[in-house]
mmJSON file of the N, C-alpha and C atoms, coordinates in Angstrom:
{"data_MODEL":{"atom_site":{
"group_PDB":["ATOM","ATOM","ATOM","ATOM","ATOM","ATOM","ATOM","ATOM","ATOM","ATOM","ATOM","ATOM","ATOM","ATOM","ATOM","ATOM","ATOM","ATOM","ATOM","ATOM","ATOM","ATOM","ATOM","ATOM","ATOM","ATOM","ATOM","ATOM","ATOM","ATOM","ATOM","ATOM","ATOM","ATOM","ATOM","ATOM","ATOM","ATOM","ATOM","ATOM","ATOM","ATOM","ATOM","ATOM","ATOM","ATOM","ATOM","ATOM","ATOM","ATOM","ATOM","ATOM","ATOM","ATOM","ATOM","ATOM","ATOM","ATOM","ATOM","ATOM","ATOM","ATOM","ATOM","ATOM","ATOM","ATOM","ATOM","ATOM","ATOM","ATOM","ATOM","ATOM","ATOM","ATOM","ATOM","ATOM","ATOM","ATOM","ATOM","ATOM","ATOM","ATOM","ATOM","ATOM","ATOM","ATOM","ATOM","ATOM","ATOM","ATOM","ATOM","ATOM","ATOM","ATOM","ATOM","ATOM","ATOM","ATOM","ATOM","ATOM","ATOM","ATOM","ATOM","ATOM","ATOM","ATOM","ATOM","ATOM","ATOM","ATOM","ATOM","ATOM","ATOM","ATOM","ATOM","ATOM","ATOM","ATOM","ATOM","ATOM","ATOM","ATOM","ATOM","ATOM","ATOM","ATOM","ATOM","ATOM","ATOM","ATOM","ATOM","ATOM","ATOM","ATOM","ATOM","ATOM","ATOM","ATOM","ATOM","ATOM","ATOM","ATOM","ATOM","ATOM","ATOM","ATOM","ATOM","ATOM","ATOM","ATOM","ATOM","ATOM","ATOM","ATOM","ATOM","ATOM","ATOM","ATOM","ATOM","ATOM","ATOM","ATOM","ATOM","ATOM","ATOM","ATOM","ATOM","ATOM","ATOM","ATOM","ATOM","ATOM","ATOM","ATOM","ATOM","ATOM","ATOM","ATOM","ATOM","ATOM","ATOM","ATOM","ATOM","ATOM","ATOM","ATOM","ATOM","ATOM","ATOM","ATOM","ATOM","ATOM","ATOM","ATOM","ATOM","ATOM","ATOM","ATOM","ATOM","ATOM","ATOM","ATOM","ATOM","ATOM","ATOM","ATOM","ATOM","ATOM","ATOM","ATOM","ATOM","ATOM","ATOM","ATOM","ATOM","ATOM","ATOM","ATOM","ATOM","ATOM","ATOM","ATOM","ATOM","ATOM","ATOM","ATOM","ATOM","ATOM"],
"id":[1,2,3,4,5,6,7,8,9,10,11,12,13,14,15,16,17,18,19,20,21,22,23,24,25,26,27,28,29,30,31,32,33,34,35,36,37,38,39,40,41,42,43,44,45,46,47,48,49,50,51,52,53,54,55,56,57,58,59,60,61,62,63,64,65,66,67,68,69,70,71,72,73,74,75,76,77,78,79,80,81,82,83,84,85,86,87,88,89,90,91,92,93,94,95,96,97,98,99,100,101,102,103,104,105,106,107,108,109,110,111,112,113,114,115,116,117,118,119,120,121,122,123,124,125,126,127,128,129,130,131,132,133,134,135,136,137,138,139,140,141,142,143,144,145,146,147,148,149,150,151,152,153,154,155,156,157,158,159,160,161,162,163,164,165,166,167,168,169,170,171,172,173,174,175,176,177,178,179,180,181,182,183,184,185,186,187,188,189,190,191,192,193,194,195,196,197,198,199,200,201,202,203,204,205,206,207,208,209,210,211,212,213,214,215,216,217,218,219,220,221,222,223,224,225,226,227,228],
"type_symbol":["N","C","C","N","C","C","N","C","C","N","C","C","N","C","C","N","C","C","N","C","C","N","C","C","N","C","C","N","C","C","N","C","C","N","C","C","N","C","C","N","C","C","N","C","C","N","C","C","N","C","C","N","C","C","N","C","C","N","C","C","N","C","C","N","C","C","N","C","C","N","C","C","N","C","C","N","C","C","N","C","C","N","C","C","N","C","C","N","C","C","N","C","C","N","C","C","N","C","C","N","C","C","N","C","C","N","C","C","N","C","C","N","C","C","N","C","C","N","C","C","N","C","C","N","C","C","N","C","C","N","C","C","N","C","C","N","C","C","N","C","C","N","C","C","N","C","C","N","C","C","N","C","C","N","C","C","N","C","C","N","C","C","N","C","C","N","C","C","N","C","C","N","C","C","N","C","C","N","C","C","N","C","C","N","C","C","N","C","C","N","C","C","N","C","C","N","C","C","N","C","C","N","C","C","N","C","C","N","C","C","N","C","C","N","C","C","N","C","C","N","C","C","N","C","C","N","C","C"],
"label_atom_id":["N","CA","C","N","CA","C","N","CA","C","N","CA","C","N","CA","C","N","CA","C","N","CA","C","N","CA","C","N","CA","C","N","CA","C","N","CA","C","N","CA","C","N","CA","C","N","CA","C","N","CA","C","N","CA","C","N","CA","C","N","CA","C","N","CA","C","N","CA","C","N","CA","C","N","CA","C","N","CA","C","N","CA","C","N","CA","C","N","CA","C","N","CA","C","N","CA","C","N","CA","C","N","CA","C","N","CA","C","N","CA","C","N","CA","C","N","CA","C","N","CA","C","N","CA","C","N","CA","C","N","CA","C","N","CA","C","N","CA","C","N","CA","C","N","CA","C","N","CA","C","N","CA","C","N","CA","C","N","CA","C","N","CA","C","N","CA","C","N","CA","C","N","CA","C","N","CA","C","N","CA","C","N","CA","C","N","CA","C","N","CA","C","N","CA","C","N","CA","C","N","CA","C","N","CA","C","N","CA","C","N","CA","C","N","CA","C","N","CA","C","N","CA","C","N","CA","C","N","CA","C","N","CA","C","N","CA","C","N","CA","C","N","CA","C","N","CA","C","N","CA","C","N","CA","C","N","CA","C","N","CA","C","N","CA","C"],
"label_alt_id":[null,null,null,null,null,null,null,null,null,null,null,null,null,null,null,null,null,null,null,null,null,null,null,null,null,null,null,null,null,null,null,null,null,null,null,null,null,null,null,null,null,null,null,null,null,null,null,null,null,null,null,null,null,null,null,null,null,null,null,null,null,null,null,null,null,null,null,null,null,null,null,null,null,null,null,null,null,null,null,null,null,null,null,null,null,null,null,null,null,null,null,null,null,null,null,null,null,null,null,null,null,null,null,null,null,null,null,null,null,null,null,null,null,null,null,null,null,null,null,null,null,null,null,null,null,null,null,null,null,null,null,null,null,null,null,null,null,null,null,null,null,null,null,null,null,null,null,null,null,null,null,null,null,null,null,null,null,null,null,null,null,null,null,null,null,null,null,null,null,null,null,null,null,null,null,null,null,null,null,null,null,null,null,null,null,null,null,null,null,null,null,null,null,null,null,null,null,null,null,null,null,null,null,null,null,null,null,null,null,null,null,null,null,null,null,null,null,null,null,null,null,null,null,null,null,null,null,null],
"label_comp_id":["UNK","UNK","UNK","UNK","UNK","UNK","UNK","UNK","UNK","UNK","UNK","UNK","UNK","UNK","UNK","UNK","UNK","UNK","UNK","UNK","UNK","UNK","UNK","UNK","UNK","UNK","UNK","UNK","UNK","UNK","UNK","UNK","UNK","UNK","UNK","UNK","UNK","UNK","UNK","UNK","UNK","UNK","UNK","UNK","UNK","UNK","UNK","UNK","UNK","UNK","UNK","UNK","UNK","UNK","UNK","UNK","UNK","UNK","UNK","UNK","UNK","UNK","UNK","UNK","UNK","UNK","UNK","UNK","UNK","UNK","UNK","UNK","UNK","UNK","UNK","UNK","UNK","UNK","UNK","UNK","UNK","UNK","UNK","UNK","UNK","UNK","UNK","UNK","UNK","UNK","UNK","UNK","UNK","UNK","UNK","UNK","UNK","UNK","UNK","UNK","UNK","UNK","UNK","UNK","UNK","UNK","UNK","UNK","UNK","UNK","UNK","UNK","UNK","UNK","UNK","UNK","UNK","UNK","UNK","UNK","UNK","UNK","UNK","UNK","UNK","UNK","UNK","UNK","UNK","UNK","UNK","UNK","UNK","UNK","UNK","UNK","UNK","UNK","UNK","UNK","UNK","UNK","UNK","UNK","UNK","UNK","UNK","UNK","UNK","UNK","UNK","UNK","UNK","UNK","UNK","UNK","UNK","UNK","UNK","UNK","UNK","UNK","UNK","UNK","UNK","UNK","UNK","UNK","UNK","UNK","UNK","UNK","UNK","UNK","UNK","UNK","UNK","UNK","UNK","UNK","UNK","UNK","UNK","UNK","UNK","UNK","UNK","UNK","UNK","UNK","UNK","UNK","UNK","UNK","UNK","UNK","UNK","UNK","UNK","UNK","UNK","UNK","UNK","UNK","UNK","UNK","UNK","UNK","UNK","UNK","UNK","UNK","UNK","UNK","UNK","UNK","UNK","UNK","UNK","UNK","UNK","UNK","UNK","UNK","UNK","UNK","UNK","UNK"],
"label_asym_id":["A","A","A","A","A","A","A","A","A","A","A","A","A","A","A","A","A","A","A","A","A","A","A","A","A","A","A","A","A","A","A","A","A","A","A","A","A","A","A","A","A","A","A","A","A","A","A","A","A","A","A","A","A","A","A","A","A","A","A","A","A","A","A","A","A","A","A","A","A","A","A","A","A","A","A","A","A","A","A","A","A","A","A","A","A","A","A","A","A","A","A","A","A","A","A","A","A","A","A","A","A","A","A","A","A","A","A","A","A","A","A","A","A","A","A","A","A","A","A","A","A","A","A","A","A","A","A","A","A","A","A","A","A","A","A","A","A","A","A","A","A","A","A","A","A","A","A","A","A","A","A","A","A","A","A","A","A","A","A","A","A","A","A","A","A","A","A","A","A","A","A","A","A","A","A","A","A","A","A","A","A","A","A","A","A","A","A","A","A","A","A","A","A","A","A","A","A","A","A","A","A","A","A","A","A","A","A","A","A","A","A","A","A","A","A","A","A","A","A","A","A","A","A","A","A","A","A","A"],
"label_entity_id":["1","1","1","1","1","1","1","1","1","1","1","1","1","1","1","1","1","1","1","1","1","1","1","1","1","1","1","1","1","1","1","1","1","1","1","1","1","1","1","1","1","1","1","1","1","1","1","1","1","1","1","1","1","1","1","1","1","1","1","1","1","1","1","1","1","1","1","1","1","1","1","1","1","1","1","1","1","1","1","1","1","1","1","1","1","1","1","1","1","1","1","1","1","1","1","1","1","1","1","1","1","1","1","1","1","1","1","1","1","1","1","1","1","1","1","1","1","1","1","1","1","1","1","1","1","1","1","1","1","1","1","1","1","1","1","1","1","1","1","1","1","1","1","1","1","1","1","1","1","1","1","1","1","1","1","1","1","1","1","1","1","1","1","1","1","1","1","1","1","1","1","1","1","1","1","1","1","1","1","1","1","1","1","1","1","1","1","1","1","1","1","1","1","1","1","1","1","1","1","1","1","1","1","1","1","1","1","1","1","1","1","1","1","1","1","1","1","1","1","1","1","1","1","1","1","1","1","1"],
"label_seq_id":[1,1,1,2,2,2,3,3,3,4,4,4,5,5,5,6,6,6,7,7,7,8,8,8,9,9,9,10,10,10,11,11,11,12,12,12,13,13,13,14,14,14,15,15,15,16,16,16,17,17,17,18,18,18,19,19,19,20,20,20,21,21,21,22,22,22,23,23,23,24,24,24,25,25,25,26,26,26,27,27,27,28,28,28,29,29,29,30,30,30,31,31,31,32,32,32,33,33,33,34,34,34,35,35,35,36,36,36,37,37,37,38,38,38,39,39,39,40,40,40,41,41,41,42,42,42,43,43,43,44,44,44,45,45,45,46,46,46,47,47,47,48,48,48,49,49,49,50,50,50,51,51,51,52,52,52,53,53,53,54,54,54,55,55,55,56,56,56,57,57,57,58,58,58,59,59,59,60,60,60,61,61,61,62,62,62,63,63,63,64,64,64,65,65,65,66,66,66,67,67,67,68,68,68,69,69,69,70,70,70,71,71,71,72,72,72,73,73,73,74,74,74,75,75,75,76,76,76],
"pdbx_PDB_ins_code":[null,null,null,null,null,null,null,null,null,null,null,null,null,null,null,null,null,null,null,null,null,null,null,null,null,null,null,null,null,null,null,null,null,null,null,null,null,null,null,null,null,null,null,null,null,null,null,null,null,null,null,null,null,null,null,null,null,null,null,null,null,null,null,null,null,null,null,null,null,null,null,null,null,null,null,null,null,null,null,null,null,null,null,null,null,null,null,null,null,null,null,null,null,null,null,null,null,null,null,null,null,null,null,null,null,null,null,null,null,null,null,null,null,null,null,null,null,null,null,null,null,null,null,null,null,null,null,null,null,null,null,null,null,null,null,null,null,null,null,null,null,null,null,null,null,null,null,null,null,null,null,null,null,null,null,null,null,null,null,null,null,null,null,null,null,null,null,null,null,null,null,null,null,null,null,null,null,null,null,null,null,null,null,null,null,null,null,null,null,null,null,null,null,null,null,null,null,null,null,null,null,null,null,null,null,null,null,null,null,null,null,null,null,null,null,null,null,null,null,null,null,null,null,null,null,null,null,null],
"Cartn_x":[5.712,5.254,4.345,4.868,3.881,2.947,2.104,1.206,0.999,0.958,0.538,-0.127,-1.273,-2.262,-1.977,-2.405,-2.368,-3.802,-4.404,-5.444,-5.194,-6.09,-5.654,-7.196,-7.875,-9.064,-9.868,-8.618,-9.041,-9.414,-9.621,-10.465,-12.028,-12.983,-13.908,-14.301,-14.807,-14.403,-14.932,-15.668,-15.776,-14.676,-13.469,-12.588,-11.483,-11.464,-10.813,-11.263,-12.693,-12.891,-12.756,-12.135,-11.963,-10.64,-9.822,-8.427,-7.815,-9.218,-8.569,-8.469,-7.201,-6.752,-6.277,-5.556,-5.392,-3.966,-3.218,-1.358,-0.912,-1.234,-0.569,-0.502,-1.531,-1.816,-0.689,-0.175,0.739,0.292,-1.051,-1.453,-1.451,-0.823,-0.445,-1.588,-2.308,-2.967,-2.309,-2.182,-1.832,-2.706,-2.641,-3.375,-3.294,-3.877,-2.839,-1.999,-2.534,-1.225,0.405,-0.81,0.674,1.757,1.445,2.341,2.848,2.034,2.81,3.762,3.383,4.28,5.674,5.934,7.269,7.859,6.728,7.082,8.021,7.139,7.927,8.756,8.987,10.242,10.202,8.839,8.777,8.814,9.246,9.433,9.815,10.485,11.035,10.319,10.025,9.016,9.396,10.345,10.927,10.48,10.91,10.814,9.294,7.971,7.282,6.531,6.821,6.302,6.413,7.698,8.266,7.423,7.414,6.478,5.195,4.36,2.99,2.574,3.781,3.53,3.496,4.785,4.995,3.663,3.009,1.682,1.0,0.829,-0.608,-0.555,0.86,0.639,0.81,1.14,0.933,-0.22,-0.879,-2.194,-3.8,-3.344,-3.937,-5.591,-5.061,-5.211,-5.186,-6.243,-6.031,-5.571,-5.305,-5.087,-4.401,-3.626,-2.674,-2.061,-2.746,-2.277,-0.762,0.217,1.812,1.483,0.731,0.61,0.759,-0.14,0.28,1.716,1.892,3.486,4.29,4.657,5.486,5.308,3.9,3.921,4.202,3.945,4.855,6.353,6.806,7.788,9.346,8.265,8.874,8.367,7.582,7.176,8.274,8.976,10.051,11.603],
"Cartn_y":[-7.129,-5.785,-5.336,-4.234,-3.405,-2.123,-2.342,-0.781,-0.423,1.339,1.933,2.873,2.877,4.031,5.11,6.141,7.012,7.736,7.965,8.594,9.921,10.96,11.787,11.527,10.866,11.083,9.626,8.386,7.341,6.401,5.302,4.253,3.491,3.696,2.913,1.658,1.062,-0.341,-1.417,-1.004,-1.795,-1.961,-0.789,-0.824,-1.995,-1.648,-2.669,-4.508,-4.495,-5.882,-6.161,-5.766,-5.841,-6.601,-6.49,-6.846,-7.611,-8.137,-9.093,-10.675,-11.349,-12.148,-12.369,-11.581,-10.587,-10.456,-10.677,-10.787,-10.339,-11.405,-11.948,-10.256,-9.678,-8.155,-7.42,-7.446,-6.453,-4.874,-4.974,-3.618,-2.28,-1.802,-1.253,-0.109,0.202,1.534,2.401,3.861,4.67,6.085,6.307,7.146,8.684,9.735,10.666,10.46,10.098,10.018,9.207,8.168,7.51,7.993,8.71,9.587,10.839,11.485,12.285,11.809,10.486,9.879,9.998,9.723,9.908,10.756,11.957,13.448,13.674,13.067,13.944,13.166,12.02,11.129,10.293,9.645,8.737,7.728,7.453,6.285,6.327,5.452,6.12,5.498,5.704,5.132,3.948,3.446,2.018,1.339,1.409,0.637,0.703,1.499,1.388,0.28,0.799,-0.028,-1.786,-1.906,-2.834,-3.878,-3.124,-3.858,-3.701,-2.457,-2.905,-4.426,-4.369,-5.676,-6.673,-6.951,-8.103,-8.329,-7.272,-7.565,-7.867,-7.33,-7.655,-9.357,-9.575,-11.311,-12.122,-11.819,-12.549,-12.535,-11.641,-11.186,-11.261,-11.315,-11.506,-10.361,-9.038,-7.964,-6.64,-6.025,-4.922,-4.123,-3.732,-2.305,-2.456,-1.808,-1.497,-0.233,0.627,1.773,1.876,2.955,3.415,3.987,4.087,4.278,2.638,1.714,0.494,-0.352,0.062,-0.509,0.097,1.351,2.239,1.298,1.666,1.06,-0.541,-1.677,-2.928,-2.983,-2.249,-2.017,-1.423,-0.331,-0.147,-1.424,-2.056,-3.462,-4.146,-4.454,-5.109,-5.349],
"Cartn_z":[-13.262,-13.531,-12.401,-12.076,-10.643,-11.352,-10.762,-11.315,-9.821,-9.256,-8.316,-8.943,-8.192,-8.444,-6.912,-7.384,-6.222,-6.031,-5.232,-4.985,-3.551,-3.805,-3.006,-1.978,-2.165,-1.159,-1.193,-1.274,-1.197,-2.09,-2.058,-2.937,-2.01,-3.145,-2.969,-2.607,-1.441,-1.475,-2.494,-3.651,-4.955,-5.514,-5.793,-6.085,-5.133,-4.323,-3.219,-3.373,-3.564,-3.706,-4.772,-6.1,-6.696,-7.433,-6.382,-6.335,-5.271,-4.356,-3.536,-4.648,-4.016,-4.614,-6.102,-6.151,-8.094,-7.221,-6.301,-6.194,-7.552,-8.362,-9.287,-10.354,-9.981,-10.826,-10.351,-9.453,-8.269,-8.435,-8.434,-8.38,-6.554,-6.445,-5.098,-5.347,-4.004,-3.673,-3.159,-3.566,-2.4,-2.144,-1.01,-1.12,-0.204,-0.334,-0.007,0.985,2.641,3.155,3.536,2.349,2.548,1.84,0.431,-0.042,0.779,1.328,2.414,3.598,3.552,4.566,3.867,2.9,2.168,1.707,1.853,1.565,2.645,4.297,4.858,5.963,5.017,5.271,6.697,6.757,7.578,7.272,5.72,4.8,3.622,3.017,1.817,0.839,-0.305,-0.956,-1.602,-1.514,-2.573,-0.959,0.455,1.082,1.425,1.508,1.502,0.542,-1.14,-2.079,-1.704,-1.642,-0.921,0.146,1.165,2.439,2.127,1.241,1.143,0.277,-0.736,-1.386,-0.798,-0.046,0.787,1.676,2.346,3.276,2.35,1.021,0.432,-0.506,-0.536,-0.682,0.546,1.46,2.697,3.353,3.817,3.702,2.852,1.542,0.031,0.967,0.664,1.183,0.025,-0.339,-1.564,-1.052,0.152,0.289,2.034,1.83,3.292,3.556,4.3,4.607,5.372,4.774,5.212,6.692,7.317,8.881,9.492,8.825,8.929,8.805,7.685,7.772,8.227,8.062,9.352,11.443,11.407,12.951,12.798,12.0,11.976,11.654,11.302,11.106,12.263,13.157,14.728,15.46,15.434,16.244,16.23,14.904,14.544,14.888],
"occupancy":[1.0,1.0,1.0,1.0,1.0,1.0,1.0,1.0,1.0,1.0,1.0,1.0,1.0,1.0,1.0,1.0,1.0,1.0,1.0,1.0,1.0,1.0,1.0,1.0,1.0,1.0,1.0,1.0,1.0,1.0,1.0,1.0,1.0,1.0,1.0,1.0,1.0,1.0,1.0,1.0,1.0,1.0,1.0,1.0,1.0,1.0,1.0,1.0,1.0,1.0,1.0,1.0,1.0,1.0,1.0,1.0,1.0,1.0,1.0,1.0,1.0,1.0,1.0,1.0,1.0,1.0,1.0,1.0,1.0,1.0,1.0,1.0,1.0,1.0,1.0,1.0,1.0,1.0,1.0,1.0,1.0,1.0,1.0,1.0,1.0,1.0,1.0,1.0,1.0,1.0,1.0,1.0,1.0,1.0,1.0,1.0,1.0,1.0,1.0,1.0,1.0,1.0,1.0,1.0,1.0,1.0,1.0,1.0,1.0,1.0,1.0,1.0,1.0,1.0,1.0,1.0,1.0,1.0,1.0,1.0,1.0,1.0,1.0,1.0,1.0,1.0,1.0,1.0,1.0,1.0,1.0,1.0,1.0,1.0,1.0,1.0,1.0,1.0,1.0,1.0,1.0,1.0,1.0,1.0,1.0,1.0,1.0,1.0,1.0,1.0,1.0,1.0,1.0,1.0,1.0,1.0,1.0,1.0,1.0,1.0,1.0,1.0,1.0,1.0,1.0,1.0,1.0,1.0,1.0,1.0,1.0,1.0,1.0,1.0,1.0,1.0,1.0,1.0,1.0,1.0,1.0,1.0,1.0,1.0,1.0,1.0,1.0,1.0,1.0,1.0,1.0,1.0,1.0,1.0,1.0,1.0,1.0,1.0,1.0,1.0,1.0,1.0,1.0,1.0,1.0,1.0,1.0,1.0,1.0,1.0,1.0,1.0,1.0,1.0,1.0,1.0,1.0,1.0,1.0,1.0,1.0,1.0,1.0,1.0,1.0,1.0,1.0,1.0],
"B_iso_or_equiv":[0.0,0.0,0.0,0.0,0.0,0.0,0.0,0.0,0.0,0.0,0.0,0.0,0.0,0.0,0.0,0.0,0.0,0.0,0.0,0.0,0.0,0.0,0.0,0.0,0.0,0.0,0.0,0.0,0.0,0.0,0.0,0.0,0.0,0.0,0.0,0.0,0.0,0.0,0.0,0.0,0.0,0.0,0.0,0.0,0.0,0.0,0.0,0.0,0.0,0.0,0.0,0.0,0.0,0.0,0.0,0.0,0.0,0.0,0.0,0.0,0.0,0.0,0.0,0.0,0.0,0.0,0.0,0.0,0.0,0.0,0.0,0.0,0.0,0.0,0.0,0.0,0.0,0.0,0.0,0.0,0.0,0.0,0.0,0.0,0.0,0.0,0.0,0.0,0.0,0.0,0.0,0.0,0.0,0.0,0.0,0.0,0.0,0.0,0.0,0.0,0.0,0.0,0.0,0.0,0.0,0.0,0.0,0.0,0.0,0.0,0.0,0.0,0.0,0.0,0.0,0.0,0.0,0.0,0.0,0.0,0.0,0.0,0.0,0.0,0.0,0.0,0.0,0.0,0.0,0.0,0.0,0.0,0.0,0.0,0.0,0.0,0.0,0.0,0.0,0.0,0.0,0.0,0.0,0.0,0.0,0.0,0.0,0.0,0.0,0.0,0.0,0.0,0.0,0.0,0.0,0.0,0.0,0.0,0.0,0.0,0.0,0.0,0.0,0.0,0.0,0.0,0.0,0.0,0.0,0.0,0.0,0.0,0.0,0.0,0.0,0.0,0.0,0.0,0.0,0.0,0.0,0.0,0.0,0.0,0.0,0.0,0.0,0.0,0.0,0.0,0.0,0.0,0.0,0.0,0.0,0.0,0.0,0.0,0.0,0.0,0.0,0.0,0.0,0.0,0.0,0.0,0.0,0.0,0.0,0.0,0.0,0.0,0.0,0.0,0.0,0.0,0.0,0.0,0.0,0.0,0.0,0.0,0.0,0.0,0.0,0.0,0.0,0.0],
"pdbx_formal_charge":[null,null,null,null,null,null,null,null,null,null,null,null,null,null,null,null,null,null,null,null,null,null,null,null,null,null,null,null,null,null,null,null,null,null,null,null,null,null,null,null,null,null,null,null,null,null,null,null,null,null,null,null,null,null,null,null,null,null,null,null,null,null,null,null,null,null,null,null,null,null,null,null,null,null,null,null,null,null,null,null,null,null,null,null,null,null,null,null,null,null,null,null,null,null,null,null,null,null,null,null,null,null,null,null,null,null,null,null,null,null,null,null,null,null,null,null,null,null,null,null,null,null,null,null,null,null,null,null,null,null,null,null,null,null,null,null,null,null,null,null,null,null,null,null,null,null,null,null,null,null,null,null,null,null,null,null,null,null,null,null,null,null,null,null,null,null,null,null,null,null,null,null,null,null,null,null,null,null,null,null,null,null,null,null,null,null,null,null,null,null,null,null,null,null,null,null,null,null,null,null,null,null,null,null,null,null,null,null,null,null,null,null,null,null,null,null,null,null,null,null,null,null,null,null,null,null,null,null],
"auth_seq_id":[1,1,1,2,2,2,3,3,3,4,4,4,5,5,5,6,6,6,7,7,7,8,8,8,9,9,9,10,10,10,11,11,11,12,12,12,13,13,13,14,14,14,15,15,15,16,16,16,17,17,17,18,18,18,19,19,19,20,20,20,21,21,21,22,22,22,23,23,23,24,24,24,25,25,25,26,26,26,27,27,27,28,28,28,29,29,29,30,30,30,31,31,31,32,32,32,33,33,33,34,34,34,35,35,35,36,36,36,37,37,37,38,38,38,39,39,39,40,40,40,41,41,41,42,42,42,43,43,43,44,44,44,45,45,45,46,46,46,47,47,47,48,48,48,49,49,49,50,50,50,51,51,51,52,52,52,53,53,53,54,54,54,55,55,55,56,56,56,57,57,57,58,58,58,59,59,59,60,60,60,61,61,61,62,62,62,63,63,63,64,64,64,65,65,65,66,66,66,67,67,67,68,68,68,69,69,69,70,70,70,71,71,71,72,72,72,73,73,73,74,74,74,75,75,75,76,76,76],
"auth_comp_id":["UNK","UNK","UNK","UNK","UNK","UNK","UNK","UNK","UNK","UNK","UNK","UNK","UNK","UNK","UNK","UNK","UNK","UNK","UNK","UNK","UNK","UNK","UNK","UNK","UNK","UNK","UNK","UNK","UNK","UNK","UNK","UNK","UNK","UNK","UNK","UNK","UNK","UNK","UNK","UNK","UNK","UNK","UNK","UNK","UNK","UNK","UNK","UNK","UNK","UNK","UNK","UNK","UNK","UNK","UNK","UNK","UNK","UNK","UNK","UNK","UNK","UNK","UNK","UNK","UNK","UNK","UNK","UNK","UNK","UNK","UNK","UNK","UNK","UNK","UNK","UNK","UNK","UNK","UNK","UNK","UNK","UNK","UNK","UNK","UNK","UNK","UNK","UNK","UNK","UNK","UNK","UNK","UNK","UNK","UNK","UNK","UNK","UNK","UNK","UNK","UNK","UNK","UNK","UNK","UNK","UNK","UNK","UNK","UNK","UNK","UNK","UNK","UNK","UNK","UNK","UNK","UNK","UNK","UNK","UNK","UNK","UNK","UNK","UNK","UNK","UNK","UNK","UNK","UNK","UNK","UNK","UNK","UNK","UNK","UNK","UNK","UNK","UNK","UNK","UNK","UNK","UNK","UNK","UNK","UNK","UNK","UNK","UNK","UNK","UNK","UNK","UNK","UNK","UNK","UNK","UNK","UNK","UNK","UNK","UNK","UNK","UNK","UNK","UNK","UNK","UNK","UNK","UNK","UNK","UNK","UNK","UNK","UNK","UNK","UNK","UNK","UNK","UNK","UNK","UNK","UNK","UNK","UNK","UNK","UNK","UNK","UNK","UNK","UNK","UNK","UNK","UNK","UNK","UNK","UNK","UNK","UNK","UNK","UNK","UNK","UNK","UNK","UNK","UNK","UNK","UNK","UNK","UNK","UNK","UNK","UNK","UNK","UNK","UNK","UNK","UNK","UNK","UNK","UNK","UNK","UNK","UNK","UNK","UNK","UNK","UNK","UNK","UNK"],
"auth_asym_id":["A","A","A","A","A","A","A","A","A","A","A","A","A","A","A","A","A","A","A","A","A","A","A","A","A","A","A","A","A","A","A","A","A","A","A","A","A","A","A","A","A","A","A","A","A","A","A","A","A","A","A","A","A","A","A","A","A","A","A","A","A","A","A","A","A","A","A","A","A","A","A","A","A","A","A","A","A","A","A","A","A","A","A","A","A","A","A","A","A","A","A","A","A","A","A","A","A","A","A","A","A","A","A","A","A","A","A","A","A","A","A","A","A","A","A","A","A","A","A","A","A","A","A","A","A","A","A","A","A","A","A","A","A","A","A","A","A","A","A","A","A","A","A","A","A","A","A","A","A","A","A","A","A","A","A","A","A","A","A","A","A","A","A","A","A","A","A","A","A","A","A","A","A","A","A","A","A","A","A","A","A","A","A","A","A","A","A","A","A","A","A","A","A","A","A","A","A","A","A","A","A","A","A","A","A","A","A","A","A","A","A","A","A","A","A","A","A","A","A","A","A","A","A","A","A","A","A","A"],
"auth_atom_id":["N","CA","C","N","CA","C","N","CA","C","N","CA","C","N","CA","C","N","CA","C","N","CA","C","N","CA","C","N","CA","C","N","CA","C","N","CA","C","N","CA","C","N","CA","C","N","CA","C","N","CA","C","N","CA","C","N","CA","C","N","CA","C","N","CA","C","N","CA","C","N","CA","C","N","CA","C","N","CA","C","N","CA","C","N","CA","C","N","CA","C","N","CA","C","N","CA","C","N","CA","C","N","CA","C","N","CA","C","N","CA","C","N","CA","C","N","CA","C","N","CA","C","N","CA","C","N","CA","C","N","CA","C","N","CA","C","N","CA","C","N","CA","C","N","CA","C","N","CA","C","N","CA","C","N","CA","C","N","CA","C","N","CA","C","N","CA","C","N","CA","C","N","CA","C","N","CA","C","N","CA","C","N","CA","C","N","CA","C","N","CA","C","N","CA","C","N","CA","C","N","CA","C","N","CA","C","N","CA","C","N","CA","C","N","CA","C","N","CA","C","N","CA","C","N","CA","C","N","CA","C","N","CA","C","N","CA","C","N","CA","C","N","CA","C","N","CA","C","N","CA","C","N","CA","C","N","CA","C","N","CA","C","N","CA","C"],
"pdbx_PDB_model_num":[1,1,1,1,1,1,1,1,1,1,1,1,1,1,1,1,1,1,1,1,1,1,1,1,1,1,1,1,1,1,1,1,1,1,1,1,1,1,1,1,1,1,1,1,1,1,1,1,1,1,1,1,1,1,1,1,1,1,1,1,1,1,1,1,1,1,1,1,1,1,1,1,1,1,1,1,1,1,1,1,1,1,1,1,1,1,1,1,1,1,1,1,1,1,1,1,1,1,1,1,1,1,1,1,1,1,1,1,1,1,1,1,1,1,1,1,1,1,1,1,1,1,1,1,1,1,1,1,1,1,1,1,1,1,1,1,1,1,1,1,1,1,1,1,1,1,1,1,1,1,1,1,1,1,1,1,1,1,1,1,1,1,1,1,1,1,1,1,1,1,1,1,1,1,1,1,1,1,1,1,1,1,1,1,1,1,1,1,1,1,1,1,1,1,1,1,1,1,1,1,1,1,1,1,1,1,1,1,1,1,1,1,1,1,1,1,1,1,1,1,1,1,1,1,1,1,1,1]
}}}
């Protein structure tokens, strides 16, 4: 089970330390632009959801911004 929250002006980093090492929660952040990133189709949002997860258990990481995975992603 995945939960995504969306925020339009960010998360707090209480909130953030909150969920390091919690994988197991599969709780995803997003926040406005990474949703605009998919608005305006520099990613599609299943493959986004997708790779933020994968970074945030490889990583064991609360939060990974879609400017981030977009640019690892052209690295690739």
């Amino acid at each position: 089970m995945r939960a995504v929250f969306i925020s339009y002006n960010g998360f707090t980093q209480e909130c953030k330390d909150s969920l390091v090492g919690k994988s197991e929660e599969r709780v995803i952040l997003l926040e406005g632009y990474d949703l605009r990133s998919v608005l305006e189709c520099d990613i599609a949002l299943d493959v986004l959801l997708h790779d933020i997860q994968a970074y945030l258990v490889k990583y064991n990481k609360p939060y990974v911004s879609a400017i981030e995975i977009i640019n690892l992603r052209r690295r690739s």
